[in-house]
KETI-374632 format. One record per residue (C-alpha): residue number from 0; x, y, z. Coordinates in Angstrom, 3 decimals, padded with zeros to 6 digits. Layout:
REM residues N
+-----+----------+----------+----------+
|  nr |        u |        v |        w |
+-----+----------+----------+----------+
| NUM |        X |        Y |        Z |
...
+-----+----------+----------+----------+
***
This chain:
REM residues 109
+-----+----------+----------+----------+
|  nr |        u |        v |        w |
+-----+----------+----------+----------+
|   0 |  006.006 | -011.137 |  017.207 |
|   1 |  002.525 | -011.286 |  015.034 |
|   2 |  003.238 | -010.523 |  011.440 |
|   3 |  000.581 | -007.787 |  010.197 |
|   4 | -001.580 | -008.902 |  007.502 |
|   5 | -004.641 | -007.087 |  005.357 |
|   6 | -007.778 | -007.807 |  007.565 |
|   7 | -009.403 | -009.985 |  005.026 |
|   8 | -006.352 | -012.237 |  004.975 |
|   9 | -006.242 | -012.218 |  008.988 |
|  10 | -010.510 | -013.621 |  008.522 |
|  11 | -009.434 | -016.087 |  006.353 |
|  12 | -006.447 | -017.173 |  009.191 |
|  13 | -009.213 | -016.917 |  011.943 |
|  14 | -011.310 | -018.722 |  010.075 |
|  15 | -009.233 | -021.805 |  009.083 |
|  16 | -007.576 | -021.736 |  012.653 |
|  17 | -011.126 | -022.322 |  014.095 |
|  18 | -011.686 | -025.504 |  011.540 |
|  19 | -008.339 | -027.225 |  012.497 |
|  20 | -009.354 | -026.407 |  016.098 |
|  21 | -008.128 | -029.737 |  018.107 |
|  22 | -004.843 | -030.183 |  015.905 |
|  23 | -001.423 | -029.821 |  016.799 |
|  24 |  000.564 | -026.608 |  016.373 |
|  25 |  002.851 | -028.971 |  013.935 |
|  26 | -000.278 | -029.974 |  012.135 |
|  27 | -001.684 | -026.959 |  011.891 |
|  28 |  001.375 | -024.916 |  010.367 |
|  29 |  001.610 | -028.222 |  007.986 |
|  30 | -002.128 | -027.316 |  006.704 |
|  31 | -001.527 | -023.766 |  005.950 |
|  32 |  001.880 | -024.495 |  004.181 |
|  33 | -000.688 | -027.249 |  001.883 |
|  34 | -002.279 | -024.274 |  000.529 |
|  35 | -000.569 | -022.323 | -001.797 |
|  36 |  000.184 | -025.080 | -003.575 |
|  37 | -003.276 | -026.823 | -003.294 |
|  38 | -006.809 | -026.840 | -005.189 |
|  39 | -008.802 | -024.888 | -002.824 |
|  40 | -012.363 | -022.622 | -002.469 |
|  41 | -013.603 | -020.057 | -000.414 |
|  42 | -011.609 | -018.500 |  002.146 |
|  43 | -008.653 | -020.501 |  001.433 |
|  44 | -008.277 | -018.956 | -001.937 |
|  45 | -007.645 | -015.507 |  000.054 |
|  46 | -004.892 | -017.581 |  001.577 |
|  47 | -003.413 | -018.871 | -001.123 |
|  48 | -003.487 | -015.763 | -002.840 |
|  49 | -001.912 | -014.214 | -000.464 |
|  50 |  000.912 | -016.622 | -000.296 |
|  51 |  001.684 | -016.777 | -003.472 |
|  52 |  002.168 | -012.830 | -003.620 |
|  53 |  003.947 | -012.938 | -000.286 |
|  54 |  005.484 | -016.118 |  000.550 |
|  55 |  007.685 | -014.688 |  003.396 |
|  56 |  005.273 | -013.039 |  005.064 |
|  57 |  002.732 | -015.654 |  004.903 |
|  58 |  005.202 | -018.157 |  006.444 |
|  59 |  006.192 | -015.843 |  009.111 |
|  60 |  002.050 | -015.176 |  009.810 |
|  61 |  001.471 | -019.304 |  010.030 |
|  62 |  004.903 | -019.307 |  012.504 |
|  63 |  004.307 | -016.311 |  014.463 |
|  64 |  001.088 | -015.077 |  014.738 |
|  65 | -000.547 | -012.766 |  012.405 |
|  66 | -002.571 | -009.552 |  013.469 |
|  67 | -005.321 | -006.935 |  011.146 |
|  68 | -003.972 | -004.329 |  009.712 |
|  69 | -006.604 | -001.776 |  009.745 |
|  70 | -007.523 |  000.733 |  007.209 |
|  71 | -008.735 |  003.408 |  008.657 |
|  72 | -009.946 |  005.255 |  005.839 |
|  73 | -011.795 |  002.432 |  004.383 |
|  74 | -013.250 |  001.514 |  008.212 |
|  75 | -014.382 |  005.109 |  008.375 |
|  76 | -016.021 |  004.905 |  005.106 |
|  77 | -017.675 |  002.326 |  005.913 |
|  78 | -019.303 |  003.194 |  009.143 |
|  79 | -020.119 |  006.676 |  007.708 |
|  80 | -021.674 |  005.311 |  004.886 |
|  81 | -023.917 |  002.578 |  007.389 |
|  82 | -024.518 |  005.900 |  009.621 |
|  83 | -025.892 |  008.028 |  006.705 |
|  84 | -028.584 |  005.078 |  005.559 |
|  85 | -030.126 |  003.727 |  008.052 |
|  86 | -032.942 |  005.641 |  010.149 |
|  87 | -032.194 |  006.729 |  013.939 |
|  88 | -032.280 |  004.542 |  016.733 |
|  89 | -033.075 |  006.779 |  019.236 |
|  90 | -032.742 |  010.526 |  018.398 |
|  91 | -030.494 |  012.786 |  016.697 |
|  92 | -028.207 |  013.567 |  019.263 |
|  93 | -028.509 |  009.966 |  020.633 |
|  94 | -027.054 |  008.626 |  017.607 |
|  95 | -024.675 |  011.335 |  016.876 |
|  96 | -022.793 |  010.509 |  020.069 |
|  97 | -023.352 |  006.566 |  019.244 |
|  98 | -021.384 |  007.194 |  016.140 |
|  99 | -018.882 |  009.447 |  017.883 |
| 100 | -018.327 |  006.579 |  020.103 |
| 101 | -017.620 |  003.867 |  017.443 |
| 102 | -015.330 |  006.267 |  015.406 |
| 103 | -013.275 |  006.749 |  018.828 |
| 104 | -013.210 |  003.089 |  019.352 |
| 105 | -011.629 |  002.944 |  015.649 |
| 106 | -009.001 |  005.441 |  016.764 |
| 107 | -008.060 |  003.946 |  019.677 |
| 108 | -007.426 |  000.105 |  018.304 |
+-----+----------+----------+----------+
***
């Protein structure tokens, strides 16, 4: 069952996941125990981070899966702030029912 993680943690799994692309499942899971106790940059840093904070849970991510957790309040936020800057697309109502559209999609994940 797919441990859930905070999205940004989940990136940083999707992203390494797509590097080691090719490897064995045993060498994989090998890698991502390497970090929390390794130098590392960029994404991996979110990783190791993470780990370090919550060891359990990251172990149980790299063995069983891992899926988003989503904030909704911050997603909402977000797309309400991107809605409010930028100019229509179309028309009012055009775009009013685009963003109705994306903030069902965010209720229905």
């Amino acid at each position: 069952m797919p441990v859930r993680v905070p999205k940004k943690v989940a990136e940083a799994f999707d992203y390494h996941r797509e590097l080691l692309e090719g490897m064995s499942e045993e060498s994989k899971v090998l890698m991502f125990m390497s970090i929390p106790s390794s130098r590392v940059r960029g994404r991996a840093l979110i990783l190791k981070e993470f780990a370090n904070k919550y060891p359990i849970t990251f172990l149980d991510a790299v063995r069983n899966g891992y899926e988003a957790e989503i904030d909704i309040q911050a997603e909402l936020s977000q797309m309400l702030t991107l809605w409010l800057e930028k100019p229509y697309v179309g028309n009012e109502q055009e775009d009013i029912n685009n963003f109705a559209h994306m903030v069902t999609k965010l209720f229905l994940k």
